[in-house]
C-alpha positions in Angstrom: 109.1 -152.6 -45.7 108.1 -148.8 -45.6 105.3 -148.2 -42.8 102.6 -146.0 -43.6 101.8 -143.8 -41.0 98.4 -141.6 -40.0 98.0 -138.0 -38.5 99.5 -138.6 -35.1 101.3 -141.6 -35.0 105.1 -142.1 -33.8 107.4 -144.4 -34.6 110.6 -145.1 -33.4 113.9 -144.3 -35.7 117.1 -145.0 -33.6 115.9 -147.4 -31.0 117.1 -151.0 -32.1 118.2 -149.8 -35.6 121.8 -150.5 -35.2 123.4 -147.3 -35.9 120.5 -145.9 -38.3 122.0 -142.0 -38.6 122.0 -140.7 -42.3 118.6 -139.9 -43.6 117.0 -138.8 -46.5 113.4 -136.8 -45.9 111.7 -136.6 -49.4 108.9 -134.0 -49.3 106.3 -133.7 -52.5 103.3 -132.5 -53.6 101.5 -131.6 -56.6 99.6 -128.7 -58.4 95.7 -129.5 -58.9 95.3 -130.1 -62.7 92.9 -127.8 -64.8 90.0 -129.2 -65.2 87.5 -126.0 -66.8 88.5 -123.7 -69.5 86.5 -121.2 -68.9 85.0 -118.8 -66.2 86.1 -118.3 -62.5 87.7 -121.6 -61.6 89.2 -121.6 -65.0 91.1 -118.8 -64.3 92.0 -119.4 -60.9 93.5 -123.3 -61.7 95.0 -122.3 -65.2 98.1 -123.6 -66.3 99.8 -120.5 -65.5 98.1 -120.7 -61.5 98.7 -124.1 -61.2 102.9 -123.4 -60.9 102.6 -123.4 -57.4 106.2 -122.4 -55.6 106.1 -124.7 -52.2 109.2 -124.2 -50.1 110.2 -126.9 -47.4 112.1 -126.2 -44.6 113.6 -127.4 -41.7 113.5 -125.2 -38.0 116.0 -127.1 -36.1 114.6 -126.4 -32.0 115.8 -126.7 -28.4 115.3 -128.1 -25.6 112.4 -125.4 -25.1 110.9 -125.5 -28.6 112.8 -122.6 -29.6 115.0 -121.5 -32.4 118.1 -120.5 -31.1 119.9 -118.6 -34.4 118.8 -118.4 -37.7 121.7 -120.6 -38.6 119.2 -123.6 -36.9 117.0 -122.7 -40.1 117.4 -124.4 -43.3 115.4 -123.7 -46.1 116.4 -122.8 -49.9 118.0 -119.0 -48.5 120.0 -121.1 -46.0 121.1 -124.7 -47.7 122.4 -126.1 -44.7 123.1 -126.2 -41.4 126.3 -125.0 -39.4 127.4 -128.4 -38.5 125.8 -129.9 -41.6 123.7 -132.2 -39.8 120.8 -130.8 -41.5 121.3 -130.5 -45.6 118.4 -128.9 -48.1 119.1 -130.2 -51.6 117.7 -127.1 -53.3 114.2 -125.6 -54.1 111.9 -126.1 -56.9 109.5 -123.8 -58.2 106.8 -125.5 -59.6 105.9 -129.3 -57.8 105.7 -130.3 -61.2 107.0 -134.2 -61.7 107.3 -137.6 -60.2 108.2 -138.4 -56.4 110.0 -135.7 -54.2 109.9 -132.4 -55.0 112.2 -131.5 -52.6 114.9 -133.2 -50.6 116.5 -132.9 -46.8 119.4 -134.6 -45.6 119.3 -135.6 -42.1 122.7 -137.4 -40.0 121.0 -138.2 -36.6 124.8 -138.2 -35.2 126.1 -135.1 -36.3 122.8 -133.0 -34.6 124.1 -131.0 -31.9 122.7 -132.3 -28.2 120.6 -128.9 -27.6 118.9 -129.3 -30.5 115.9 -131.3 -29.2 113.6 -131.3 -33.0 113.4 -131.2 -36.4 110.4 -129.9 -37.3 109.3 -129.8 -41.2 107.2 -127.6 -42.8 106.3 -126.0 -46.1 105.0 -123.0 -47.2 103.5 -121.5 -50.5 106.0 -118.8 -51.5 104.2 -115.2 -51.9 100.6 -116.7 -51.8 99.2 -113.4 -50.6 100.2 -111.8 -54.0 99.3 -115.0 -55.9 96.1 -115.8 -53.8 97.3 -119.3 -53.5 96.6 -121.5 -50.6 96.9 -125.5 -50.0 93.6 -126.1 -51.7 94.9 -126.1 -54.9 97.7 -128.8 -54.1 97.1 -132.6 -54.0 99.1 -135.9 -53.0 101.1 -133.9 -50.6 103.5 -136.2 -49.0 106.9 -136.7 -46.3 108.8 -139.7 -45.9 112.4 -140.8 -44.8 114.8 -143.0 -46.5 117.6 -144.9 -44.8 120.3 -143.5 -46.9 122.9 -146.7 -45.9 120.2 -149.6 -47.2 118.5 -147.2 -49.3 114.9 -148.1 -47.7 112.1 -146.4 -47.3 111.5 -146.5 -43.9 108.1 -144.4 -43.5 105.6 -142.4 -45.3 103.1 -139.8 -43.9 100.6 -139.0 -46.9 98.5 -135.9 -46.0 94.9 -136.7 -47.0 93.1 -134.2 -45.4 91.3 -131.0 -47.0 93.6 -127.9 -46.5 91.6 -125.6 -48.6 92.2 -122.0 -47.6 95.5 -122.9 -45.6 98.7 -121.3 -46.7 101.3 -123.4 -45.3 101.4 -127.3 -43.3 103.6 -128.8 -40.2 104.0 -131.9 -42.1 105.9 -133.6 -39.5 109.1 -133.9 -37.2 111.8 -135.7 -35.7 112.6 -135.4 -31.7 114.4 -137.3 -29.2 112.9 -139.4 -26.8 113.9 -139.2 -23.0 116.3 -142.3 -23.6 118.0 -139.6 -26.2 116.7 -141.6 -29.0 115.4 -140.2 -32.2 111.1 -140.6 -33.0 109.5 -139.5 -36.1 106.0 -137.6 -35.2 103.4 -137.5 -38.3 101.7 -134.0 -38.0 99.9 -132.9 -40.9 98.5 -129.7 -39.5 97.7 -127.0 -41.6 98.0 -123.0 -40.5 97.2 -119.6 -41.5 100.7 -118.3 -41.2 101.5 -116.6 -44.9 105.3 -116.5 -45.1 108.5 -118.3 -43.7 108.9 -115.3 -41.3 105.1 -116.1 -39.4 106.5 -119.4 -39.1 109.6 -119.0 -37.5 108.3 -116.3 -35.4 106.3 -118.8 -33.3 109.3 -120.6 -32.0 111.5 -117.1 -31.2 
């Protein structure tokens, strides 16, 4: 049964899973509909508007919070990781649909032992230029998949009001001191206006 998880709770992954390794992180979200026709907000959530271009990615840290390379990033310019512990499925445009809207693949084994975290995040693609921010998105979600059972072993749904924010730490994995692997529901929202801000905070 998939646990359902608030804004800073952690839960175990690895300890007494019996070998739980291969992970799938399903991120989604979706575009706030229309609902005037007319007028200021018409024209700010208009069909056209509402095509909102989230991008997820994955800054892979040490032991010091750090990103070593920018091979430890993957995100849709950089589908996967140099030992391909870490694989992005590929970016959509729109967060239009049903369920994910984007997908990471995660094999807890293969993650090289001075990388310490996973962290997830997403950010709106040129939101400056299309004076987008995480106001206009809704049911934004993570969650992680056992890829061997094919269970759903958590779900983080971010509820809160991120009106005016431009992209989210939506959550991350880390190992413990035992060396086992912890998932760590976030949901905090930043300023930061491009995939660049980001990873400048962990250079």
């Amino acid at each position: 049964m998939s646990i359902s998880l608030v804004k800073g709770q952690k839960i175990d992954l690895t300890k007494g899973s019996n070998g739980l390794s291969e992970l799938l992180v399903g991120l989604g979200w979706d575009p706030v509909e229309n609902k005037s026709s007319g007028g200021l907000f018409g024209s700010l959530f208009s069909s056209k508007q509402a095509e909102i271009d989230c991008d997820a990615s994955v800054l892979m840290l040490n032991s010091n919070e750090k990103l070593e390379n920018k091979f430890d990033l993957v995100y849709y310019g950089n589908l996967r990781s140099k030992d391909d512990s870490v694989i992005h499925k590929g970016d959509n445009l729109t967060g239009g649909g049903e369920g994910d809207d984007e997908q990471v693949m995660v094999d807890l084994k293969r993650v090289p032992d001075r990388i310490k975290k996973l962290v997830f995040v997403v950010n709106i693609y040129d939101c400056q230029k299309r004076n987008q921010d995480f106001g206009m998105i809704k049911n934004a979600f993570i969650r992680v998949v056992d890829l061997k059972g094919n269970k759903e072993l958590l779900k983080f749904n971010l509820t809160e009001d991120y009106n005016g924010k431009t992209s989210l730490l939506v959550g991350e994995m880390y190992r413990d001191a035992s060396n086992e692997w912890k998932f760590n529901a976030i949901g905090q929202g930043t300023n930061d206006k491009s995939l660049t801000e980001i990873v400048n905070i962990y250079k």
